[in-house]
N, C-alpha and C positions, 0 to 999 in steps of 0.2 A: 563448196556449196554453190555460189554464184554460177560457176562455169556448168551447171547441169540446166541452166537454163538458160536460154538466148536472151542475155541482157542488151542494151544499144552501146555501142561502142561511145567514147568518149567525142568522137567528130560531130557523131551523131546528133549526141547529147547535144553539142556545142549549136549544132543546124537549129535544133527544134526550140533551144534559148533566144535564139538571136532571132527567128521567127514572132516569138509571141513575148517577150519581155525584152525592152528597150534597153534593159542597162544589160544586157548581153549582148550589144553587140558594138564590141568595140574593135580595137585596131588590136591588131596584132607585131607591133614595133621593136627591130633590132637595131642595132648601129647607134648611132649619137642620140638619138630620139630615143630608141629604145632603152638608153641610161640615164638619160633626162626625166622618162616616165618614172622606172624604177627610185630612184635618188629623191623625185616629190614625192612619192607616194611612200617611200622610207618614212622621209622627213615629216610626213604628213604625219603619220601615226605618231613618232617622237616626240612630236609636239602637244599632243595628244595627251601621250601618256605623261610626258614632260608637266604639264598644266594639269594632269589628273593628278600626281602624286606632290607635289609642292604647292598648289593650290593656281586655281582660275584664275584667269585675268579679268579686270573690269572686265562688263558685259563687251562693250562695243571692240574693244580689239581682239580677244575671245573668238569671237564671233565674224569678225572680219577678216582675221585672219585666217579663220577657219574656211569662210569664204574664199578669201582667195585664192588659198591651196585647189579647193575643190573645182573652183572656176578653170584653174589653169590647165589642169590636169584633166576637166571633160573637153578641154576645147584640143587635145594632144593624143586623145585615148578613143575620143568617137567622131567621125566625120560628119561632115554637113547633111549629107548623103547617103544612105544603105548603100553601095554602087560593089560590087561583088570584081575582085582582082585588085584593088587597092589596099588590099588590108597591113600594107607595110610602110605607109607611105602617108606623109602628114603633109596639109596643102600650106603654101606661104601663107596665105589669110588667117589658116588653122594658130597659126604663130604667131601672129600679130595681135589675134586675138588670147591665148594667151599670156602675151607681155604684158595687152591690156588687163586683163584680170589680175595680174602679178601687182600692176600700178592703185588698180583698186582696192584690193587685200593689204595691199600696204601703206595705203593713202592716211588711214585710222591712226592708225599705229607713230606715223612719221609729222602726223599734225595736230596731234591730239591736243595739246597744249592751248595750240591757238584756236581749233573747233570748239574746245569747251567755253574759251574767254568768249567767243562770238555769240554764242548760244543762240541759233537760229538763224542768226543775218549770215546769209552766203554770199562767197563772193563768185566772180565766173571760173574759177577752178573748180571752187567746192560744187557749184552748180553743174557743169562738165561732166566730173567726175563722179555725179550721185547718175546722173543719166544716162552714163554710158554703163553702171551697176547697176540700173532696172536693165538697161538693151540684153546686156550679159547675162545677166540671169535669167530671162524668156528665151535666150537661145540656147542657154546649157539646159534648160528646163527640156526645152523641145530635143537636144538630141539624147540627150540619158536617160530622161523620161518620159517624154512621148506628148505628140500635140494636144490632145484634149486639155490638159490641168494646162499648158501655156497658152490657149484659148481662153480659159476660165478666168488667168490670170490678168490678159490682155482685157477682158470684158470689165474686169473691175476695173481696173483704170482707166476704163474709158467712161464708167459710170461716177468715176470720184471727177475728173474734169468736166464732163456731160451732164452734171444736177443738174440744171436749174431745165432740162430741155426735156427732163424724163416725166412720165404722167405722175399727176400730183400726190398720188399714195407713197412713191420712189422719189419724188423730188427733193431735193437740196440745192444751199447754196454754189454748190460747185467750187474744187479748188484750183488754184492758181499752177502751171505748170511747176513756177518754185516751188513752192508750199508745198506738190507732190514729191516733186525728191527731195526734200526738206525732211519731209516725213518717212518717206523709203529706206533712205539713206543714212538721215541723221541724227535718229531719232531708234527707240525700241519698242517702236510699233508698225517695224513695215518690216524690210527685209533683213534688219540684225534685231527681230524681235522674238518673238518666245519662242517661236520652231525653234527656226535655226540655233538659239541658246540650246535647246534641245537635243538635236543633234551635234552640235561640237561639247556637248557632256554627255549625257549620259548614252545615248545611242550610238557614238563611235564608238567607245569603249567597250560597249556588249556588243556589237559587228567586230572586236579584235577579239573579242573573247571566243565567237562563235567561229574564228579562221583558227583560234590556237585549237579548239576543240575538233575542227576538221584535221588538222594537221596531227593530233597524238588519236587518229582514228576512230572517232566517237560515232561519226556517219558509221562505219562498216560496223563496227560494233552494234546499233543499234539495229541493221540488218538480223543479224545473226539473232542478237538478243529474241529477236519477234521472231522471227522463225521457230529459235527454240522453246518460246511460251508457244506461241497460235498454231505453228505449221503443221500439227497432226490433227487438228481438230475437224469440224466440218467444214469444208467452206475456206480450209487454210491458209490459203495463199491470199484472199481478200482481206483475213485478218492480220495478217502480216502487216499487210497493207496501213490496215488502219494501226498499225499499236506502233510498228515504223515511222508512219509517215506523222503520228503524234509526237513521237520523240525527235522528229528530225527539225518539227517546230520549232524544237527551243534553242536550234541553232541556226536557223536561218528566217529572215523576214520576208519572203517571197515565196508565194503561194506559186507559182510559174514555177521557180527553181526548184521548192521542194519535191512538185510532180515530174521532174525531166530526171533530177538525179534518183528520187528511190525509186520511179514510177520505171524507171529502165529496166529495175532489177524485178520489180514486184507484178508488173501489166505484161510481160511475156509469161511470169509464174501464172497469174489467173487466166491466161490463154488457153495455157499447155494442159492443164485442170477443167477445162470445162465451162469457165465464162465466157458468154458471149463478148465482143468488143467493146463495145459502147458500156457494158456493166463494167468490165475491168477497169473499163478508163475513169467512167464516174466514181470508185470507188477512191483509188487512189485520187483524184481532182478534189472530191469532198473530205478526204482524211486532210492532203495536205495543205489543204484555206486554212482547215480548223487547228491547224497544226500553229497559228499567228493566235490562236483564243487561249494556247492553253499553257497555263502556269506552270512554274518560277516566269521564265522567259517569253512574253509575248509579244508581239508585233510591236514596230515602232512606236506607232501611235499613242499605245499605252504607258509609254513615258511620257508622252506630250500631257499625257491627261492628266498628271502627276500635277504641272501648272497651270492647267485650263482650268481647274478645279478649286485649287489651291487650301492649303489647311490637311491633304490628307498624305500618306505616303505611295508610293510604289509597293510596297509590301499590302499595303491596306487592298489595292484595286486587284494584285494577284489573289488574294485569298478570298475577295468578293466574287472574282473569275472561276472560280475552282469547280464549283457545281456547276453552272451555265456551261461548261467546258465538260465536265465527267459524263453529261446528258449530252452532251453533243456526239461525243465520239460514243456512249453507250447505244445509241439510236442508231447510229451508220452499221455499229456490231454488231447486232439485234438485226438490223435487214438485212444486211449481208448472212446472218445466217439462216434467216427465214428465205432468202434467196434460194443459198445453198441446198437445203432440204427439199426446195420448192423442184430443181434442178436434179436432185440425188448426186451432187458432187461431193467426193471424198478429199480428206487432208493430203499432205505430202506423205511418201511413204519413208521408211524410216534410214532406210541409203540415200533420200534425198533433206535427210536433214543434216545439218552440222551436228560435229561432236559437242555433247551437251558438257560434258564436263572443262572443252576449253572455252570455250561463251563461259559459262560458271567463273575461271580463271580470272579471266578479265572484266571482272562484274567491277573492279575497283574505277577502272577509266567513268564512270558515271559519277565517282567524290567530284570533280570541278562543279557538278552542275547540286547533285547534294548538298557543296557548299554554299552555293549562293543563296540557296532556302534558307539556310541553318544561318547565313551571316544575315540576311535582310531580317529574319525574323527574330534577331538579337538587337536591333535596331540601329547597325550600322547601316552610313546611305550608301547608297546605290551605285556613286561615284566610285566609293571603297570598296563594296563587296563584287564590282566589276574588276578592279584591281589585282585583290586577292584572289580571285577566282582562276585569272589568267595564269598569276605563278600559282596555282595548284596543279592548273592543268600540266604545264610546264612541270614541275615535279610525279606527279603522278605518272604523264606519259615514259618518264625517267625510266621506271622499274624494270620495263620492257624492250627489249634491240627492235622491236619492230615498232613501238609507237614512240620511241625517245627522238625529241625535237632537240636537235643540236642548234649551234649558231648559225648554220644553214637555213635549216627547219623555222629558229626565230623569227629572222629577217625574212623568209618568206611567206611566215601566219603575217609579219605586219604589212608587208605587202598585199597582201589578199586584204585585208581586212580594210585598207584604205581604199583600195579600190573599191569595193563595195558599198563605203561608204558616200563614194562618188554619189549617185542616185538620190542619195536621202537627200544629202545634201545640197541638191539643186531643187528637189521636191519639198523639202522645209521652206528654203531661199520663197519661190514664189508662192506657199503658202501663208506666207510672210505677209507679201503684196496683200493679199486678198485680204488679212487680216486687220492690217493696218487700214485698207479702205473702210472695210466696214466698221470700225472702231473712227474713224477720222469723219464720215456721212452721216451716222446711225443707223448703216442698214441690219444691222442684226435684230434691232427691235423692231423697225420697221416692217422685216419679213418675216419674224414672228409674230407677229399683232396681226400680219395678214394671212398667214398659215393656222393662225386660231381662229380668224374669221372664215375663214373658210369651210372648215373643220365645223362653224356653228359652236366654239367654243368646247368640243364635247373630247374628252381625253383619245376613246377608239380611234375618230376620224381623224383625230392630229395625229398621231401616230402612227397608222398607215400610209398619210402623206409624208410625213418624216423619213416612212419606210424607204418608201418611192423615191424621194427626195435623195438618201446614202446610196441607194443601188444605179437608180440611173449614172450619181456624179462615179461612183464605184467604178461601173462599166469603163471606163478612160482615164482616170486617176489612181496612184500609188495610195495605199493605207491610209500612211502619213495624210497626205493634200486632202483625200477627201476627208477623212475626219477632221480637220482643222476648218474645214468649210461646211460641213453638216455642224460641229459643235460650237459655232460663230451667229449659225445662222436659223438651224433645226432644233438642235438641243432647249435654248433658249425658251421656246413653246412649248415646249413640254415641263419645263421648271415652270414654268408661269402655272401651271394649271394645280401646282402641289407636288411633282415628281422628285424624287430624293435627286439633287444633283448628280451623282454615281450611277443610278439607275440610269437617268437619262441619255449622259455622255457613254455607261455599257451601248444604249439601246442603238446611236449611232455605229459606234465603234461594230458594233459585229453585224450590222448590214452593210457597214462599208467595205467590212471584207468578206462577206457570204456573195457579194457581187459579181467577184472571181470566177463562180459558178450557175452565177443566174443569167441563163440566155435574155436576148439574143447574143448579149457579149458578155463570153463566158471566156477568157482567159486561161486562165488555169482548164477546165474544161476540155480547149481546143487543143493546148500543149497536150493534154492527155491523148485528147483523139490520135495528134501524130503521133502518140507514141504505140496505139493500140491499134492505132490503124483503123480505128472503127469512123463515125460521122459525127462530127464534130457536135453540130446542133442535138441529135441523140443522145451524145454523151452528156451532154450541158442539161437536158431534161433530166436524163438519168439521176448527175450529180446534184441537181437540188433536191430533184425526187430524194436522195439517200438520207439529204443535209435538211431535212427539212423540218427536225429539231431546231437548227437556225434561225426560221420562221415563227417558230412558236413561241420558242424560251425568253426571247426579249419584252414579249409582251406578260409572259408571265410576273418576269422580275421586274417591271415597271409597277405590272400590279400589285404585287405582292414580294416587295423589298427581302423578306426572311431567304428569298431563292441567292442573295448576293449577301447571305449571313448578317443582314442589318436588323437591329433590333430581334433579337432572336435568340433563346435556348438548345442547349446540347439537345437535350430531350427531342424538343419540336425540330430540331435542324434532321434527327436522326429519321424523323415518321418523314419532314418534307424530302428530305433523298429517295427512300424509299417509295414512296407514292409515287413521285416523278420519274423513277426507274419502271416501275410496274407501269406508269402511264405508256412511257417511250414503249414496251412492250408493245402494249396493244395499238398504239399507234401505226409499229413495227409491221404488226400481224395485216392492221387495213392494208397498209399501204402496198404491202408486199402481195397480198392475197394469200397467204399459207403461215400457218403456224404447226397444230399439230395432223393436220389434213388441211387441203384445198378450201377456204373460207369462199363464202356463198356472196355474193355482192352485198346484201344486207348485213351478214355481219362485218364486212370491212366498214361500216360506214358504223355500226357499233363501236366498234373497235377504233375507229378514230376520234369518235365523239366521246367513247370512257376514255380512253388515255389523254386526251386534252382538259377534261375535267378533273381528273389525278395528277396531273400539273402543276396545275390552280390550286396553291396550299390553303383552303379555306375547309371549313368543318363540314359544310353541307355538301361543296363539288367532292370532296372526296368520301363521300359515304357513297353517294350518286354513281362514282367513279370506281369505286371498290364493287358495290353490287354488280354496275354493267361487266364490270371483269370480271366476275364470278361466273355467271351469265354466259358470257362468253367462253369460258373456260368447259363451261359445264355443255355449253351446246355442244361444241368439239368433242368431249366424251362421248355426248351420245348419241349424235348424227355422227354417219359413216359416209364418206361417199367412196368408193370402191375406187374410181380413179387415181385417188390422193394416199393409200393404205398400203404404197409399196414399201419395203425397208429400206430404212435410209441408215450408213453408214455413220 
């Protein structure tokens, strides 16, 4: 099926990663090095799964140690420098540093004893070595995940030393250089604080899960799978796209990656069919952001939120996700095929689909990930049912000579998967920083008390500065960082005003990553563009243009909690889906300008204004809401415009 259409070679692939996502571009090491990398990043997982299955260690070695695996291994796997012909080759400095991460990771672990008796008084070791794990961790931040969040991170700590000199709304006492890596270091409120707890449980474990799941072929599968539901339809190949690159969510956390691996296969399909460049790219760019939104499995982040929150489950925030997530990706469907029609493009033809009955076959390679639902919602945690899920995968891929993971296949899912989790974990590391400052200054209330003054108190205003607030930090920050610094700092003011906590930390969480596609710095986006060839900035319009349910639905579910199943009936849960689907329609129809003929500029502005009212679960917007979509429905019957009345396939 693949090879009927000019997909991007794997080199390719690898160019357009290391372009525009920072944790793709590492070194490429053979020889002593190159078994040095292999052997941590073994071990790393081991330990891993070691501490998942017999139980955690205290927080701080957990965690330290967690660290220091990760430290050692970004400072061996990615160079100081992007510099193009070194990719085999690790500098002496690279090494030193490191040995020094090694010394820090194990610093915890080797003195614990006497750290505890001391309880805060340091001495010049302890002092040393907590400082030279802030130095370590702004430069592994900066080379696996990119300077802005190490900029961020740098600003806070020059703002927890710099109180007393900041204007008097920001001012504080200011802390003592000790007392900052006091706090950093030795303490779980800086950098072995609740991220990073985070990441050395539950988010390494679901990054092994999603390398065993790449490894027994659930990527290629889920190819195929969309093809064989979407590919004849109208419009085909975009919906692929979208029902692809949703599945391909729940195995990877990077909106970048998701778009370079399916967008290879699926942005030459919408090419060859009929879309312009810049729509193919956007489609694919806004399927695979929302691909981080959508349950069992979602972005990092949404672990973090698990203890940001505290009192609820993981299970609890996926099934609040479900609808904000089923209207995301309905919306992108809906213009895309309102596109489609707009266009007169036709599905794939039936030599260029896969045989349906061997897709059908392998319908079982999806139990690993139908487990996890069926175990979280038995109410095993998260820890286990990441466990369990990995030896399903591992049996299930069994059945088949093509997806069975031998002890070859093993040892290389844990490898993937620790590398992988390289990234998070220097992106928890310094979101750490940030958190601990503002927990150690009070700038969280401080900048919410001024984000509400701002605002004049009033819920819309704080909330679109909020908006503003996740997308800019979005634009140069991983998931992770920015939500841990939007829900620190944003969140906070919007709880103040009466907002259901979950509401609140959704409303950051998915501006933090609709980012990915909101020009100027669109990420994902621009990955697309190279993959489409089309203009990057075009395409970035394009893809919020598509996502721009993403825009809407946060503020709906702030307003009206029943959209995240809170407080809320079977009955009324069934009328708010409904409403919100017919809404996304005619939203669909504005934005698009075509539905069942060419729409007249007036009614796209109908049709944005009834579907945004059919949203909003309340009794009056959606009577409002249902008549203008009638309305609408019924003009289209009976105005014709003779341009728009071709047959469409």
């Amino acid at each position: 099926m693949t090879d009927k259409f000019e997909s991007l070679s794997q080199e390719q692939q690898e160019e357009l990663l290391e372009k525009y996502d920072p944790e793709a571009g590492s070194r490429k090491l053979t020889g002593i090095f190159g078994w040095i990398v292999f052997l941590g990043l073994l071990s790393f997982s081991l330990f891993q799964l070691y501490t998942g299955i017999f139980g955690i260690l205290t927080a701080q070695l957990q965690r330290s140690i967690h660290l220091g695996f990760a430290l050692a291994l970004i400072f061996l796997l990615f160079p100081a420098r992007k510099a193009k012909g070194k990719k085999h080759k690790v500098a002496w400095y690279d090494v030193l540093l490191a040995i020094a991460s090694v010394a820090v990771g194990a610093y915890w672990p080797l003195m614990i004893d006497e750290l505890v008796l001391r309880v805060g008084m340091l001495t010049n070791m302890d002092f040393y070595i907590g400082l030279l794990a802030i130095i370590l961790v702004l430069e592994a931040t900066r080379r696996a995940v990119g300077l802005p969040i190490t900029i961020i991170a740098g600003l806070f700590l020059a703002y927890a030393v710099y109180g007393p000199y900041m204007p008097s709304f920001l001012a504080h006492r200011g802390l003592s250089l000790e007392r900052l890596v006091q706090t950093m270091f030795y303490t779980t409120e800086g950098i072995l604080g609740t991220p990073l707890g985070v990441s050395s449980t539950y988010i390494f474990l679901f990054l092994l899960f999603g390398a065993f799941l790449v490894k027994t072929g659930v990527g290629q599968y889920f190819n195929d799978l969309a093809v064989s539901i979407a590919g004849k339809r109208v419009g085909g190949p975009a919906k692929v796209a979208i029902f692809s690159s949703a599945l391909q969510g729940t195995i990877s956390g990077s909106s970048v990656a998701n778009v370079v691996t399916s967008g290879s296969f699926t942005i030459p399909m919408m090419k060859k069919l009929g879309y312009k460049k810049e729509f193919a790219g956007a489609v694919e760019a806004a399927a695979s952001t929302g691909g981080q939104l959508m349950p069992p499995i979602m972005g990092a982040a949404a672990f973090l939120m698990v203890e940001f929150i505290g009192g609820i489950t993981y299970w609890e925030i996926a099934k609040a996700a479900a609808i904000p997530a089923l209207l995301y990706f309905s919306g992108i469907w809906i213009m895309t095929h309102f596109e489609a029609k707009r266009l007169g493009l036709r599905g794939l033809k039936e030599e260029e689909m896969p045989n349906r009955k061997e897709v059908l076959k392998k319908f079982y390679l999806l139990t690993p990930i139908i487990a996890v639902i069926v175990l979280m919602t038995s109410g095993m945690t998260v820890t286990r049912a990441a466990l369990f899920s990995i030896l399903i995968a591992i049996i299930v891929g069994a059945f088949n000579k093509e997806t069975r993971v031998g002890i070859r296949g093993i040892i290389e899912a844990l490898v993937d998967g620790a590398r992988t989790a390289l990234g998070v974990a220097a992106a928890t590391a310094a979101a750490g920083i940030i958190v601990g400052v503002v927990t150690k200054t009070g700038l969280g209330l401080k900048l919410a008390n001024g984000l509400l003054d701002l605002a004049g108190g009033a819920l819309i205003p704080t909330l679109m500065l909020t908006m503003l607030a996740a997308i800019v930090l979005g634009m140069g920050s991983p998931t992770t960082a920015n939500y841990v610094i939007t829900s620190t700092i944003a969140a906070p003011a919007i709880i103040l005003l009466g907002v259901p906590d979950l509401s609140a930390h959704l409303f950051v969480f998915y501006f933090g990553i609709i980012a990915d596609i909101t020009p100027p710095v669109a990420l994902a986006a621009f990955a697309a563009a190279g993959v489409s060839g089309g203009e990057p900035i075009r395409t970035g319009v394009q893809s919020a243009k598509l996502a721009i349910a993403a825009f809407i639905i946060p503020y709906m579910f702030v307003l009206s909690p029943e959209l995240l199943m809170i407080d809320t009936t079977w009955a009324y849960l069934i009328w708010v889906i409904f409403s919100a689907l017919a809404g996304m329609m005619a939203i669909g129809a504005g934005v698009i300008g075509y539905w069942m003929r060419k729409l007249f500029w007036w009614e796209r502005i109908v049709g944005i204004v009834g579907g945004v009212l059919l949203i909003y679960p309340e009794g009056v917007t959606d009577i409002i809401g249902l008549v203008t979509f009638g309305v609408l429905v019924a003009l289209q019957l009976i105005i014709k415009r003779p341009e728009a009345t071709r047959a469409i396939g």
